[in-house]
C-alpha positions in Angstrom: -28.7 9.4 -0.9 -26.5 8.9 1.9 -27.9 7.0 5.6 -26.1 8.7 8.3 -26.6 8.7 12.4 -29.2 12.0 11.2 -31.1 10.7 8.8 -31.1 11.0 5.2 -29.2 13.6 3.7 -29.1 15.0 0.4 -26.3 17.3 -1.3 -27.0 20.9 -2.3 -26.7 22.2 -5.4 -22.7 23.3 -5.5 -21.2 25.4 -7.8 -17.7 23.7 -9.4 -14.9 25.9 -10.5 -12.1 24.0 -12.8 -8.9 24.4 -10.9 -5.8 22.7 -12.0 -3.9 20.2 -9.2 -0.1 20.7 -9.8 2.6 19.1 -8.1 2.9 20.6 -4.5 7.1 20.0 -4.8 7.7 23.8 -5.1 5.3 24.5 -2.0 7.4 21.4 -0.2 10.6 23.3 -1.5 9.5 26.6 -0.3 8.6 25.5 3.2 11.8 23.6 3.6 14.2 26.3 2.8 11.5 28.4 5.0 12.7 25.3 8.2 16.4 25.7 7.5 16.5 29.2 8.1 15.0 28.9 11.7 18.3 28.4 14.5 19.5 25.0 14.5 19.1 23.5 18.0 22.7 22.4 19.2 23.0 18.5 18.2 23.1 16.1 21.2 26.1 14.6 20.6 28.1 11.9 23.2 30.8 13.9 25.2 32.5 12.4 28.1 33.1 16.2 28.8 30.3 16.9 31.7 30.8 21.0 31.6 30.9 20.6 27.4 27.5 18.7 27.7 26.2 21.7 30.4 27.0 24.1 28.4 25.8 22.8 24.9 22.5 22.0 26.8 22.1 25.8 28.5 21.9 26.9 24.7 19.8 24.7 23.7 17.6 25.7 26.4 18.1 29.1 25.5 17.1 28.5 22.2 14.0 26.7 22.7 13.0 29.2 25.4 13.6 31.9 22.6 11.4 30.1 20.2 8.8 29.0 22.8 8.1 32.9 24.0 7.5 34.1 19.9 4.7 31.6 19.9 1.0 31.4 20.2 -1.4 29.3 21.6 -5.2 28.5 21.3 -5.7 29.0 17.7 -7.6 25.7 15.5 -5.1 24.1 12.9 -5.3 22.5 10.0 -3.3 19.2 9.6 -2.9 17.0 6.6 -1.8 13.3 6.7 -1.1 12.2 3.4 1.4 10.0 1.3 1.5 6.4 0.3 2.7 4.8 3.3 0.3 3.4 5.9 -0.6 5.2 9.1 -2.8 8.0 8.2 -5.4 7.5 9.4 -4.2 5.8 12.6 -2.3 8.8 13.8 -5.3 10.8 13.3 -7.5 8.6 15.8 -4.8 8.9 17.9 -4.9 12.6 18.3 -9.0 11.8 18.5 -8.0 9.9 21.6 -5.8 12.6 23.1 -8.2 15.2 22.4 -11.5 12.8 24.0 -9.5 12.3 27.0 -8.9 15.9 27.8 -13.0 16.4 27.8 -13.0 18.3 23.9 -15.9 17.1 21.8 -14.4 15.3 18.2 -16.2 14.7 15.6 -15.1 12.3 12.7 -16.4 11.9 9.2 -15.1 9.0 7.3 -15.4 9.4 3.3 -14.6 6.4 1.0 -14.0 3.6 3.5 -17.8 3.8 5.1 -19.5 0.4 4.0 -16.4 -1.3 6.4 -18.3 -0.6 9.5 -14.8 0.2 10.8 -13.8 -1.4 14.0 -12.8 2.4 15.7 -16.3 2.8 15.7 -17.4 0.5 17.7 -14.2 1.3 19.9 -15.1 4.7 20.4 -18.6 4.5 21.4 -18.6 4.2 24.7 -17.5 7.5 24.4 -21.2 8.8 23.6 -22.5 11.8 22.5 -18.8 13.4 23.3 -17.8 11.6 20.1 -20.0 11.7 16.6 -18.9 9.5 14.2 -20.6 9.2 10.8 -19.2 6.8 7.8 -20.7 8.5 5.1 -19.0 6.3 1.9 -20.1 3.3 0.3 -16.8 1.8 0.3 -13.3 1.5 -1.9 -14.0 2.9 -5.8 -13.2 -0.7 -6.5 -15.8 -2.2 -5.0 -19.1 0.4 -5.8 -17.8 0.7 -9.5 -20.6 3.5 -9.6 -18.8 6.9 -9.9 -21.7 8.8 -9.7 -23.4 7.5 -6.7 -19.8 7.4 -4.9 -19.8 11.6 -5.7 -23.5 11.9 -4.7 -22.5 10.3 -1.3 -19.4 12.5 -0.8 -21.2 15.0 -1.6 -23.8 14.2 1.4 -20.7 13.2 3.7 -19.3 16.5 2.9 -22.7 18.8 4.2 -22.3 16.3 7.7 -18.8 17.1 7.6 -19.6 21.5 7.2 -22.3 21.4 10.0 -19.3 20.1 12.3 -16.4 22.2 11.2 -18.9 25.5 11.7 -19.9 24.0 15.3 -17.7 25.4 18.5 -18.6 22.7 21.0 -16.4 20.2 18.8 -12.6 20.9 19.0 -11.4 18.3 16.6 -13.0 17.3 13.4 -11.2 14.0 11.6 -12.5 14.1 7.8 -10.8 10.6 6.9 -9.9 10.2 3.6 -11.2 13.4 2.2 -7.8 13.2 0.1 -9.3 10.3 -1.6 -12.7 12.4 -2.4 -10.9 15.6 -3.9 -8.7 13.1 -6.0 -11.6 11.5 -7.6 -13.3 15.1 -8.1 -16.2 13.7 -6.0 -15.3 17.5 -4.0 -13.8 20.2 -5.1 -11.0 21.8 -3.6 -13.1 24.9 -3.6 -15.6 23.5 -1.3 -13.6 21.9 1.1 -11.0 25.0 1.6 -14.5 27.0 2.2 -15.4 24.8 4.6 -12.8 24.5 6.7 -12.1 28.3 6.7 -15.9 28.3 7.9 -14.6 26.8 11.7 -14.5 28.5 15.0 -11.2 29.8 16.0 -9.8 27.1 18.3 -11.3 24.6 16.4 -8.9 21.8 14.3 -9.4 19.8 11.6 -7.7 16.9 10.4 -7.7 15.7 6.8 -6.0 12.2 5.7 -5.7 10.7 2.6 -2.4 9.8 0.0 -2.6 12.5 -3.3 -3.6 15.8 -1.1 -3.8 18.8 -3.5 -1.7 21.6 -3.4 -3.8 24.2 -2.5 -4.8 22.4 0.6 -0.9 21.5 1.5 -0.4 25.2 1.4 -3.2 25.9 3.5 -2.4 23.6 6.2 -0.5 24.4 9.2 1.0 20.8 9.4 1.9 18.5 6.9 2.5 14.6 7.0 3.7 12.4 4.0 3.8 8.7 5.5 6.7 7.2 2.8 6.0 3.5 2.1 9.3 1.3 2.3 7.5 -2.1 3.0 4.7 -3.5 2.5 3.4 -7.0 3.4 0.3 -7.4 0.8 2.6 -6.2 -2.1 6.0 -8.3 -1.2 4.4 -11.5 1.0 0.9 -11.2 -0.4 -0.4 -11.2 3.1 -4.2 -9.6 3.5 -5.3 -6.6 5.4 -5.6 -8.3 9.2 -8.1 -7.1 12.1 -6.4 -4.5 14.1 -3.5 -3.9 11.9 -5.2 -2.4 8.8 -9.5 -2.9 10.3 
C-alpha cells in the first residue's frame, strides 16, 4: 500500500501483455536521418567581411522564418530524459519552474526515489496547491530488496500519476523516474503509453529515467540521452552531496 498526500491508495487489477524491449538504435537512426534532411541553417562562421556576415544572416533568417511559419503551437508533448549521465531529473524541475512561474498548474510524481524525502519538495511548497507533489516509491531497489512490494507501490504511484495526466487544470506532469519502473517491469509499457495518451490536448508530460523503452522513445515528441563522461563517486569516490545530487 502506498501513503500518498490522498490517502491510501491501492493498485487496480491490470492486465499485462508480454512485449519485447529491443534496442531503440534503429528508431535513433531513423530520426536522425529524418534531422539531416531538414535545411541546414547557414553556419556562423568569423568573417571580417560585414556585407558576407549580412547576407549569410538574411538567409538564415529566411530560413528559420520558413520553418517557424510550418509550425504549430499549443499542442501537450511528450518528453523523455533518459541515459546514464546525470541531470535528468534536474532539467525536468527546471521546466517545472518555468512552467509554475507562468501560473500553469504541475504536477510531479516521483517513482523509485520516494523514501529520500527529496529536498525539491520542500523547495517547491511554497508553491501550494499550484504544485502537487507526491513521492510514491520506497526508495533505490538496493535499499527495499523487496521486489514485490517495490511493484505494488509503482503500481499505486502509477493510478496518482493517471488521475493527473487525465486532469486539464495541470499543464505539466513530471513522472520522475518512470524509466526506472518499466525497466524493472514494476509497469508495463502498455499501461503507461495508455496513460499518457489519456491527457488533455495542451497538456505535457515529462518522463525521466536511464533505460527508456523503445516504444516510449518512438512515442515521444522529444528525446534526451544525458552521456556520462565523468563522474566523481566512480573516479574520486566522492558521495552524493546536498544540492548537487539531493
Amino acid at each position: 500500500m502506498c501513503s500518498c498526500t490522498d490517502g491510501n491508495l491501492m493498485p487496480s487489477s491490470l492486465s499485462f501483455v508480454s512485449t519485447r524491449i529491443r534496442s531503440p538504435e534503429p528508431i535513433r537512426a531513423e530520426v536522425k536521418a529524418t534531422m539531416t534532411e531538414i535545411d541546414p541553417l547557414p553556419e556562423d562562421t568569423d568573417d571580417s567581411n560585414g556585407g558576407a556576415y549580412a547576407q549569410r544572416m538574411q538567409r538564415r533568417k529566411a530560413i528559420q522564418d520558413r520553418r517557424m511559419a510550418e509550425t504549430v503551437t499549443d499542442r501537450g508533448l511528450v518528453l523523455v530524459h533518459t541515459g546514464a549521465g546525470k541531470g535528468k531529473t534536474t532539467a525536468a524541475l527546471g521546466m517545472v519552474l518555468r512552467s509554475l512561474g507562468h501560473g500553469f498548474r504541475v504536477a510531479i510524481v516521483q517513482f523509485i526515489k520516494g523514501a529520500w524525502e527529496p529536498a525539491e519538495k520542500r523547495a517547491f511548497e511554497s508553491w501550494g496547491d499550484q504544485l502537487q507533489f507526491h513521492a510514491t516509491g520506497d526508495g533505490f531497489t538496493w535499499e527495499t530488496q523487496d521486489k514485490v512490494r517495490d511493484k505494488v507501490m509503482a503500481q499505486a504511484g502509477w493510478e496518482v500519476a493517471v488521475r493527473y495526466l487525465r486532469d486539464p487544470q495541470f499543464h505539466l506532469v513530471l513522472l520522475d523516474e518512470v524509466n526506472i519502473a518499466l525497466k524493472k517491469d514494476y509497469l508495463a509499457i502498455e499501461q503507461v503509453l495508455a496513460g499518457i495518451d489519456q491527457r488533455p490536448p495542451k497538456t505535457h508530460v515529462i518522463l525521466t529515467g536511464r533505460n527508456a523503452p523503445e516504444q516510449l522513445i518512438e512515442r515521444a515528441d522529444l528525446v534526451t540521452e544525458m552521456t556520462l563522461v565523468k563522474h566523481p563517486l566512480k573516479l574520486q569516490r566522492i558521495r552524493a552531496q546536498a544540492g548537487i545530487e539531493f
